[in-house]
C-alpha positions as CSV (number, residue, x, y, z in Angstrom):
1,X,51.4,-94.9,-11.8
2,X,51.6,-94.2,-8.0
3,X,51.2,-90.0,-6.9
4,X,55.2,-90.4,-6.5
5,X,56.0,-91.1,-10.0
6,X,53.7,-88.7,-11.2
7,X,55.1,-86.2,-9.0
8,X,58.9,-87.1,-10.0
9,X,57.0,-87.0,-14.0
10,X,56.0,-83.2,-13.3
11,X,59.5,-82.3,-11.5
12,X,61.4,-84.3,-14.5
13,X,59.2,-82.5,-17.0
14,X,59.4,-79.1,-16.0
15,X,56.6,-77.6,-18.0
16,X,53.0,-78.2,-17.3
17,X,50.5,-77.3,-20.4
18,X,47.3,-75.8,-19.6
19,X,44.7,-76.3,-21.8
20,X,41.5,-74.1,-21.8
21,X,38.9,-74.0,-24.6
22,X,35.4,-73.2,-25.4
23,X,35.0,-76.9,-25.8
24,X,36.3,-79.9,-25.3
25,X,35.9,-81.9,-29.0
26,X,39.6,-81.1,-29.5
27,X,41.1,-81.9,-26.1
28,X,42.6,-85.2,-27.5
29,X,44.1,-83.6,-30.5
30,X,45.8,-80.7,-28.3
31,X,47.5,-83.3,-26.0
32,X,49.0,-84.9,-29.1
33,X,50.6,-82.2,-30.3
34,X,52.1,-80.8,-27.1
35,X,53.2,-84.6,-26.8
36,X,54.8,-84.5,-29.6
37,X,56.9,-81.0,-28.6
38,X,58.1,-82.6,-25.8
39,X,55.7,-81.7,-23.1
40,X,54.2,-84.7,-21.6
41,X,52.1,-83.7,-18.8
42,X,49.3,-81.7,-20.2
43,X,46.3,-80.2,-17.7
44,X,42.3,-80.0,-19.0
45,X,40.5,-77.4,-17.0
46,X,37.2,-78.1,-15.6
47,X,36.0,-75.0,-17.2
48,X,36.3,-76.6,-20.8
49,X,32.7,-78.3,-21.3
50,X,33.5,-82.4,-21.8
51,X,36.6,-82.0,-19.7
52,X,35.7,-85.1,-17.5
53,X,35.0,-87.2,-21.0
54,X,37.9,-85.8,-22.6
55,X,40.3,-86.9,-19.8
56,X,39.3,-90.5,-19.5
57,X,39.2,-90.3,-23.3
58,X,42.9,-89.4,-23.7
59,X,44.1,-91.4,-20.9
60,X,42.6,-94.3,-22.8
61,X,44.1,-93.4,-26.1
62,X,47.7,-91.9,-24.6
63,X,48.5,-94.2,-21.8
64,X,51.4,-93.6,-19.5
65,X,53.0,-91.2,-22.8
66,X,51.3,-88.7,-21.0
67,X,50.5,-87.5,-17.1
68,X,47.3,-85.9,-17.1
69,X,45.7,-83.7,-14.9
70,X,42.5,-81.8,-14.0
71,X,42.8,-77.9,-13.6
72,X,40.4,-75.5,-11.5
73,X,39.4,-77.6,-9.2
74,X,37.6,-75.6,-6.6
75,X,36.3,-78.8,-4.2
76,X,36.9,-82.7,-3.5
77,X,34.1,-83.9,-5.1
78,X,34.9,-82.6,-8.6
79,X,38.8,-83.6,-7.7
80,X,37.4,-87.1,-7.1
81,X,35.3,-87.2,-10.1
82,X,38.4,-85.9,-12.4
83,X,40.6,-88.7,-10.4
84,X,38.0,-91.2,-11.4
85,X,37.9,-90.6,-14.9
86,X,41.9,-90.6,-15.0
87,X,43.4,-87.4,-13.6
88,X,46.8,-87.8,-12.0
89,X,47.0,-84.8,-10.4
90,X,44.9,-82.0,-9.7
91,X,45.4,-78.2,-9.6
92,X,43.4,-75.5,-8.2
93,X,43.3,-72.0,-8.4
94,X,42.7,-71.3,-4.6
95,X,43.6,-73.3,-1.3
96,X,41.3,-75.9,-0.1
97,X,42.1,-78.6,2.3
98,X,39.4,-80.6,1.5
99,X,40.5,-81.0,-2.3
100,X,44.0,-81.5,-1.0
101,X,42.9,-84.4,1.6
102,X,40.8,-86.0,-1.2
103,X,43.2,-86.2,-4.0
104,X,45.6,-87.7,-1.1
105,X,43.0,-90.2,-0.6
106,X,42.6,-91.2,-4.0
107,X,46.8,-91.0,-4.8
108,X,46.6,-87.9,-6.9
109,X,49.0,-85.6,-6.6
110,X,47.6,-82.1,-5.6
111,X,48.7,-78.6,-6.5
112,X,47.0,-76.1,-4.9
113,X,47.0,-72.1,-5.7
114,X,48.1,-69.7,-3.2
115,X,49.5,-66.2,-3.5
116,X,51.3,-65.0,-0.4
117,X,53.4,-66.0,1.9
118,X,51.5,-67.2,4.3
119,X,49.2,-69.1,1.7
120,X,52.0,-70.9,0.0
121,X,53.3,-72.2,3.4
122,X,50.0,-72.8,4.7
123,X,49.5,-75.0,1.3
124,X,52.4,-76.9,2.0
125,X,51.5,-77.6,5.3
126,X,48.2,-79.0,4.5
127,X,50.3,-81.1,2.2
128,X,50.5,-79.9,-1.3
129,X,52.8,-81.6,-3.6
130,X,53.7,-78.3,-5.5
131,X,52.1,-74.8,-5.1
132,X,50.7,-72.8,-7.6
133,X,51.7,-69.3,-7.7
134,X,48.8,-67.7,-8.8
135,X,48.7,-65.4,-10.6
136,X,51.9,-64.9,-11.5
137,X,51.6,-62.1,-14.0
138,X,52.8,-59.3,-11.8
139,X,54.8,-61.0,-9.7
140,X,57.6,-62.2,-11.8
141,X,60.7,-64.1,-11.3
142,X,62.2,-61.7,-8.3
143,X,58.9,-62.9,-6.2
144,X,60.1,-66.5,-6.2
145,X,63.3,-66.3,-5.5
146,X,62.5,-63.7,-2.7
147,X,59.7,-66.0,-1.1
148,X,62.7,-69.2,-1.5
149,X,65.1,-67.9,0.1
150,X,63.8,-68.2,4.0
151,X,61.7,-71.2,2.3
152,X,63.5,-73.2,0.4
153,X,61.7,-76.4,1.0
154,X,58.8,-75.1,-0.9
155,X,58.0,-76.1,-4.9
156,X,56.5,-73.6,-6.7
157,X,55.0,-73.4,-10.0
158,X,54.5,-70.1,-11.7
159,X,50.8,-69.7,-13.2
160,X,49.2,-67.2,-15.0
161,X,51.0,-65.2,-17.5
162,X,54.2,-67.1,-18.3
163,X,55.5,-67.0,-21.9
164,X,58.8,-67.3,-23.2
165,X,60.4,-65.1,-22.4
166,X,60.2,-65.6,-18.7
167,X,59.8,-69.3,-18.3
168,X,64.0,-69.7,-17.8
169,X,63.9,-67.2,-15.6
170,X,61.3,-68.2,-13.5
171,X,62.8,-71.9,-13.4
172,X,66.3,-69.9,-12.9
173,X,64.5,-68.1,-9.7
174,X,64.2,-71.7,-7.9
175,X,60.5,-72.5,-9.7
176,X,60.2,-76.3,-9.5
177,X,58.2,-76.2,-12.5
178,X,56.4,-73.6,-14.8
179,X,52.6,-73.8,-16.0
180,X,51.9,-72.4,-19.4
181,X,48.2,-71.7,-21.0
182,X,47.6,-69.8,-23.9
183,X,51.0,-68.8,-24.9
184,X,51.7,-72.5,-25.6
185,X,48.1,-73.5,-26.2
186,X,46.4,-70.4,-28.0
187,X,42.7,-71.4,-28.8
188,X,43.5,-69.4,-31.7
189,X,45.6,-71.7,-33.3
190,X,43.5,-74.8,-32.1
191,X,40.1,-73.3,-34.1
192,X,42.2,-73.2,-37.6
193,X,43.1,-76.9,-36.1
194,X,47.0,-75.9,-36.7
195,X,48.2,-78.3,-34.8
196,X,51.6,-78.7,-36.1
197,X,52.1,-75.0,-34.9
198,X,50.9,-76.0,-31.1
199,X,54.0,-78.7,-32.0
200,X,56.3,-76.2,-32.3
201,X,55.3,-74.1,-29.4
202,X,55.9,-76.9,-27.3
203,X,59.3,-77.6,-27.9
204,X,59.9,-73.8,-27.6
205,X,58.9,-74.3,-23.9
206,X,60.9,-77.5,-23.6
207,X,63.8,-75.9,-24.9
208,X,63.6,-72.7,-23.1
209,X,63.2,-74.6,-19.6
210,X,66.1,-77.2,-20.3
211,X,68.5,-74.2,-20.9
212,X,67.7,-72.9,-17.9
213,X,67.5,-76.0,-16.0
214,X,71.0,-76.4,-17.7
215,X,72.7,-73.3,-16.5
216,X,71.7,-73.6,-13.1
217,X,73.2,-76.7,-12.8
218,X,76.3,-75.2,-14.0
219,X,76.3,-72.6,-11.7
């Protein structure tokens, strides 16, 4: 899979599932059950000990079900290290060009994390795929469509603080995408190894973003 059809994967999908644990033993177990809610492009963050192992281990076990990703990636070489071991696309919590030239180079796509302005269009200068907003939390859906309307060339994708109750209304705002971590993926929930509730969780999000998705298109 090229960084194109990955890209049109994330746009398609809508939700991106960010998985952060205290270890990585149940990464591959996670991604199945946010597969099996609907949500197929799941994101490992560097922070989670194993992550590196547990990626190429569920992109040998999941195949194309699945885009994955790499999350806080603060330079190239760890973007080229997650790439190697089977990362499609790579998101960072800050702006670097150097991680966005190398996943480039190695046909990742690259999400980047900016905050203002002037960050987010810098980022998409430097040639970011999709921006992360970050962190959304008190920024809410008004600061999307407020930044989109003099830029509407820009994809954004909320992080940091986005539940249920405010993924439609970021993707209502003009949000390309939305990134969810522990409201969808609650370590809580992974330690008792209920997985089926992780499951349901997912289609929540799936459901919640294709209604809005929905009425925007009837708009």
């Amino acid at each position: 899979m090229d960084r194109y059809a990955t890209l049109n994967r994330i746009l398609d999908g809508g939700v991106i599932a960010v998985v952060r644990l205290p270890s990585g033993g149940q990464l591959l177990d996670v991604a199945t059950a946010i597969e099996a809610g609907g949500i197929g492009v799941i994101e490992f963050t560097m922070t989670t000990p194993g992550a590196t192992e547990a990626i190429a281990a569920a992109s040998a076990a999941m195949g194309d079900r699945v885009v994955l990703g790499a999350g806080t990636v603060l330079d190239g070489p760890t973007a080229r290290s997650a790439i190697a071991a089977g990362a499609r696309f790579i998101v960072a919590p800050t702006l670097s060009r150097d991680t966005i030239e190398t996943c480039h180079r190695y046909g990742a796509v690259v999400i980047p994390g900016a905050y203002t302005p002037t960050e987010i269009l810098t980022a998409w200068e430097w040639g970011a795929d999709l921006v992360k907003v970050f962190p959304a939390t008190g920024l809410g859906p008004r600061y999307f469509k407020d930044v989109l309307a003099p830029l509407p060339q820009l994809r954004l994708v909320p992080t940091g603080g986005v539940d249920l109750e405010t993924a439609g209304p970021f993707i209502a705002a003009g949000a390309a995408a939305v990134a969810v971590g522990s409201n969808l993926v609650d370590p809580g929930l992974v330690a008792a190894g209920d997985f089926a509730a992780l499951t349901e969780r997912a289609r929540a999000f799936r459901a919640a973003v294709d209604a809005a998705r929905a009425a925007v298109a009837r708009r």
